[in-house]
C-alpha positions as CSV (number, residue, x, y, z in Angstrom):
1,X,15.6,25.5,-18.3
2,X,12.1,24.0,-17.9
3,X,13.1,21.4,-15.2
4,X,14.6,24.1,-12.9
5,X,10.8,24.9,-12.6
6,X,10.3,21.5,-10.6
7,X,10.9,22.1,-6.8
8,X,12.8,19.0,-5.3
9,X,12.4,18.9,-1.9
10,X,8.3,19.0,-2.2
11,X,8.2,17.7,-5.8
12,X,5.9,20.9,-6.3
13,X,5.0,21.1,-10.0
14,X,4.9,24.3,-11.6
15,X,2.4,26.9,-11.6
16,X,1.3,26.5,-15.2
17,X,1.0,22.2,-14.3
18,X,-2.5,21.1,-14.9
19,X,-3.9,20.2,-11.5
20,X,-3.0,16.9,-10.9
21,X,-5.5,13.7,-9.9
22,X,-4.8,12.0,-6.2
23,X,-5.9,8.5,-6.1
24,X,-5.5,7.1,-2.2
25,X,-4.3,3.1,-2.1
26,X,-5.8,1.9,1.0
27,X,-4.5,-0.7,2.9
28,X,-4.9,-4.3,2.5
29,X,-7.3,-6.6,5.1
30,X,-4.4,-8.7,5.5
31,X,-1.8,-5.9,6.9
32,X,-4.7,-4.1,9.0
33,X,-3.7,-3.9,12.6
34,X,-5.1,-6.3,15.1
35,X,-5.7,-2.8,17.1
36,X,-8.3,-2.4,14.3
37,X,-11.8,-2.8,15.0
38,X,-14.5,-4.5,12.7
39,X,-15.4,-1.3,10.1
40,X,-12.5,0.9,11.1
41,X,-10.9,2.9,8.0
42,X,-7.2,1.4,7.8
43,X,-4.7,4.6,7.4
44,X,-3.6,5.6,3.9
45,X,-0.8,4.3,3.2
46,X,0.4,5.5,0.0
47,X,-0.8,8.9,-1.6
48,X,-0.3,8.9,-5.2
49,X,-0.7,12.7,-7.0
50,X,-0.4,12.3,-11.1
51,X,-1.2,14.9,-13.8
52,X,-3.0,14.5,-17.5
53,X,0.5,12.4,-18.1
54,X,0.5,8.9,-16.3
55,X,4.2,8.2,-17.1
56,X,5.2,10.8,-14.2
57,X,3.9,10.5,-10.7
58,X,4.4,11.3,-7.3
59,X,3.9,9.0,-4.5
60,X,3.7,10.1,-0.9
61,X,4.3,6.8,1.1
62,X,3.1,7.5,4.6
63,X,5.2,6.1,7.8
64,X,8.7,5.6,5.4
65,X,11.5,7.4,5.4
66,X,15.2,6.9,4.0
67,X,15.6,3.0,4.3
68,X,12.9,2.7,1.7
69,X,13.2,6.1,0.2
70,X,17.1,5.1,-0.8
71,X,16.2,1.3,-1.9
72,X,13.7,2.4,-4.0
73,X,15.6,4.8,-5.7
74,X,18.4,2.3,-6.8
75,X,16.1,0.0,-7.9
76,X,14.3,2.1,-9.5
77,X,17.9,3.8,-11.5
78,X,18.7,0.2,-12.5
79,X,15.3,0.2,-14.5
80,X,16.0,1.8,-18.2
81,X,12.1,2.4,-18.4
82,X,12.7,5.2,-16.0
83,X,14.4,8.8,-16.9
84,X,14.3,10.7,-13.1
85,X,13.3,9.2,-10.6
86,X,14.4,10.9,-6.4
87,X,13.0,11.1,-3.0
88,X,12.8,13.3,-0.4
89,X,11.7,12.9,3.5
90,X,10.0,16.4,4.4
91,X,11.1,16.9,8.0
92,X,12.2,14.2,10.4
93,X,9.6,14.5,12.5
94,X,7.1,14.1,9.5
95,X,6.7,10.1,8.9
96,X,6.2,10.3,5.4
97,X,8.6,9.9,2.3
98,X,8.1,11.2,-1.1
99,X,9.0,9.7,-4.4
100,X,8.9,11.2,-7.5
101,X,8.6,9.1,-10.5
102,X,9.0,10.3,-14.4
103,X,9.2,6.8,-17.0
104,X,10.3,7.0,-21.0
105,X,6.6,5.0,-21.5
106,X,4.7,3.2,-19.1
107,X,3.1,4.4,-16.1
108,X,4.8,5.7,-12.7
109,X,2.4,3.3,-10.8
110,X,3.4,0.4,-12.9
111,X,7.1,1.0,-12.4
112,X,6.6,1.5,-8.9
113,X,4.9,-1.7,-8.5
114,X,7.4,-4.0,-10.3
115,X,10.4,-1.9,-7.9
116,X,8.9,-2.8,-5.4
117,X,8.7,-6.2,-6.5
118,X,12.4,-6.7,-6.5
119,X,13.2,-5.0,-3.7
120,X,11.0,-7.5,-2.0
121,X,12.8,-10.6,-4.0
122,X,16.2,-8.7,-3.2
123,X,15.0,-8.9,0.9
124,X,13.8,-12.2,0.6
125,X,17.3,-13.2,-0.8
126,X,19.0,-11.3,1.6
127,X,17.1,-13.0,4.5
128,X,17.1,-16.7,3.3
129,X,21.4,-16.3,2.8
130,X,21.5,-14.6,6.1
131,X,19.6,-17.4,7.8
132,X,21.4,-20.1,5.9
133,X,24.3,-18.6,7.4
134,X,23.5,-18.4,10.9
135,X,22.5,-22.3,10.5
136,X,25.7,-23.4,9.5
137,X,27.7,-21.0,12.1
138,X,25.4,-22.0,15.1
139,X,26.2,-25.7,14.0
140,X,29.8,-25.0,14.0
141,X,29.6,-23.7,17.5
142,X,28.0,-27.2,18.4
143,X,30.8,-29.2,17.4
């Protein structure tokens, strides 16, 4: 079948793909290392390689590995907006992750974004009931 053609493990598209466009998402001023000096290039990040069709990407996120790579791709399954969606981490000693994307309509890089989105709401959660928690057992331990 046609999708046997995809390679998994490097998300290599096949031979016959139209070359596909990389766009680089640099990082923002506010996450540059202190390190950093004024005029310094902050490090790429996020590496995003997408063909003619923009509703199939795939993102290389640079310095991630499973913890994201597994998060991401629940979130994204929960999303009905998306029809494939897996990750793969190279080699261990390779610090990059990549996520491939393919979406029944909108954009990969707009699905990504709102994923990413929850999974942040989803930590935020996670952390103000885990704090809450700690509160109330610390003040326990007072009594």
């Amino acid at each position: 079948p046609e999708s046997a053609l995809w390679s998994l493990p490097s998300f290599s598209p096949p031979p016959s793909a139209p070359r596909a466009r990389v766009d680089r998402v640099a990082v923002p001023e506010s996450a540059r290392p202190a390190s950093m000096a004024d005029g310094d290039e902050p490090p790429q990040r996020v590496e995003i390689e997408a063909g003619g069709d923009t509703s199939a990407a795939t993102f290389t996120l640079h310095n991630e590995d499973h913890t994201i790579g597994n998060s991401l791709r629940y979130v994204l399954n929960k999303d009905p907006q998306v029809s494939f969606v897996g990750y793969s981490v190279p080699h261990p000693s390779e610090p990059k992750m990549n996520l491939r994307i393919q979406t029944v309509g909108p954009s990969a890089t707009t699905v990504l974004h709102g994923a990413l989105g929850t999974l942040y709401e989803i930590t935020a959660h996670t952390k103000e009931t885990f704090e809450r928690a700690l509160e109330d057992f610390k003040a326990k331990q007072e009594r």
